[in-house]
C-alpha positions in Angstrom: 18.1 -99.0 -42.9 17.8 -96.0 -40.5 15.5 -93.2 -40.5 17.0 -90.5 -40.8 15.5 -86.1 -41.6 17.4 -83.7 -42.8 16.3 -80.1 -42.0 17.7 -77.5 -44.9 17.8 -73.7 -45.3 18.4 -72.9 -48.9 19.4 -69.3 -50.5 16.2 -68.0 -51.8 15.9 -67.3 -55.9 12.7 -65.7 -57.2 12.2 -68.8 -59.5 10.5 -71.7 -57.8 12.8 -73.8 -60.1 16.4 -73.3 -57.6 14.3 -75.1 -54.8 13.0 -77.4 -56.9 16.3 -78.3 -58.2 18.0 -78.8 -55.1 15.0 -80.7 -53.3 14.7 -83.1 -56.1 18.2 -83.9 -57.1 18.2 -84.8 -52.6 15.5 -87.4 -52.8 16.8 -88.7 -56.2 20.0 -89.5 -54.8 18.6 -91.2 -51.7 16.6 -93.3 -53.9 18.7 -94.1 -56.6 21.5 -95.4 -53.4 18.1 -97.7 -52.5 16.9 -95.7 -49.8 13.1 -94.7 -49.5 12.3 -90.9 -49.1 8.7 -91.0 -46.5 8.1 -87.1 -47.1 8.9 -83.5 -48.2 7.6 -80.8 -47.0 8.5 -77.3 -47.9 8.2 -74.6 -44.7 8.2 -71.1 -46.3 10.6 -68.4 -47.0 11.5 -67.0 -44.0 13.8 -64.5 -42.4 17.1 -66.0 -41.0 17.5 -65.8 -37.3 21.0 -64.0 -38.1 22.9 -62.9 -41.2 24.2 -65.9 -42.5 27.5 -66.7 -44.4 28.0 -69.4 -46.9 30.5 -69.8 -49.8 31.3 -66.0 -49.3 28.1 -64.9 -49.5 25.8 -63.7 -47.1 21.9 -64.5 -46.4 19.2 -62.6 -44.8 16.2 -65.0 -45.7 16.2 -68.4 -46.9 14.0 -71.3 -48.4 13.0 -74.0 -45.0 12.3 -77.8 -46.4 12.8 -81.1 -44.5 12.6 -84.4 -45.7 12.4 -88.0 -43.9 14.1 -90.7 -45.5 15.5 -94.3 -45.0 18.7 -94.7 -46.2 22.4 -96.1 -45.7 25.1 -94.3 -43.2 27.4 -94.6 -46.6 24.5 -92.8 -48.4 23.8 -90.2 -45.7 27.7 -89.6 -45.9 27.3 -88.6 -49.6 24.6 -86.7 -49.2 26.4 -84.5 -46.6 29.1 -84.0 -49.0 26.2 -82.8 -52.0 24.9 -80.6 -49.6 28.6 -79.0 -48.0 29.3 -78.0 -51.9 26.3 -77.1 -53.2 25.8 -73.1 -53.3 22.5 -73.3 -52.7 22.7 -74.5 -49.3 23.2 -71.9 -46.6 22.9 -74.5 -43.6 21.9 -78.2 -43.2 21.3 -80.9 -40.3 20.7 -84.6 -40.6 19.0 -86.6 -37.1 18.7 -90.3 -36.8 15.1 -90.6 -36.1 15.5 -94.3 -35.4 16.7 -97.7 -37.0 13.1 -99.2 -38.0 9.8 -97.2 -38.2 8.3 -98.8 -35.4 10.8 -97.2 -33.4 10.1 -94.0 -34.4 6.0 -94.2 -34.4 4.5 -93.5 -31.5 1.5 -95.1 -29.8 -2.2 -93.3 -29.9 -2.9 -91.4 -26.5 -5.7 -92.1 -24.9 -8.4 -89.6 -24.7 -9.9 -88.6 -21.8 -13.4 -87.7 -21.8 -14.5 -84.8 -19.8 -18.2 -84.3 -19.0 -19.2 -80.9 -18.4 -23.1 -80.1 -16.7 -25.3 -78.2 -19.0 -26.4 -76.0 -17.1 -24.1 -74.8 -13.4 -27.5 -74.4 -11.7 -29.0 -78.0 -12.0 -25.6 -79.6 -10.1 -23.9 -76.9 -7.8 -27.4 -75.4 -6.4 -25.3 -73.8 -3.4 -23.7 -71.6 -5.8 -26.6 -69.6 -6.7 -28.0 -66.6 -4.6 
């Protein structure tokens, strides 16, 4: 299965429960379609780069969350189609990451280590008057 992240701006309620609603009803859909959800991770309210307009409303800030999963192309289709009708949703995106995690992981860099002198005195004597 392909791994996939969906990036979501929500309408923003002043209950925590909207959110919570709409994040949980994505991953149990992935799931219950036998897809794996890898992480969720909520980033903020924030203020939308423009006025937005969705199901003839418009937005000025909004609810950020993304969420990694694995899951089917048919599933991903379905989900698209939750999303597209659900008025919570102001805007949505979904990226292939990758067909298998080992695509998608990246090896460790290196580190290089830099040695710096203690003191500039003890190694660059012709710097000093």
């Amino acid at each position: 299965m392909p791994l996939y992240q969906m990036f979501c701006i929500a309408s923003h309620f002043r209950e925590y429960k909207h959110i919570k609603d709409l994040v949980t009803m994505s991953a149990m859909h992935v799931m219950n379609e036998g897809g794996v959800v890898r992480n969720i991770q909520f980033n903020g309210t924030q203020t939308l780069p423009e006025r937005m307009r969705r199901h003839k409303q418009y937005y000025t800030i909004g609810d950020y969350w993304t969420m990694h999963f694995d899951t089917s192309p048919r599933t991903l289709r379905t989900l698209a189609g939750m999303m597209r009708r659900d008025h919570r949703v102001i805007r949505w995106t979904m990226l292939k990451l990758g067909e298998k995690a080992e695509n998608v992981v990246t090896s460790p860099e290196q580190t290089v280590e830099r040695h710096l002198p203690a003191s500039p005195s003890k190694t660059n004597s012709h710097w000093s008057s």
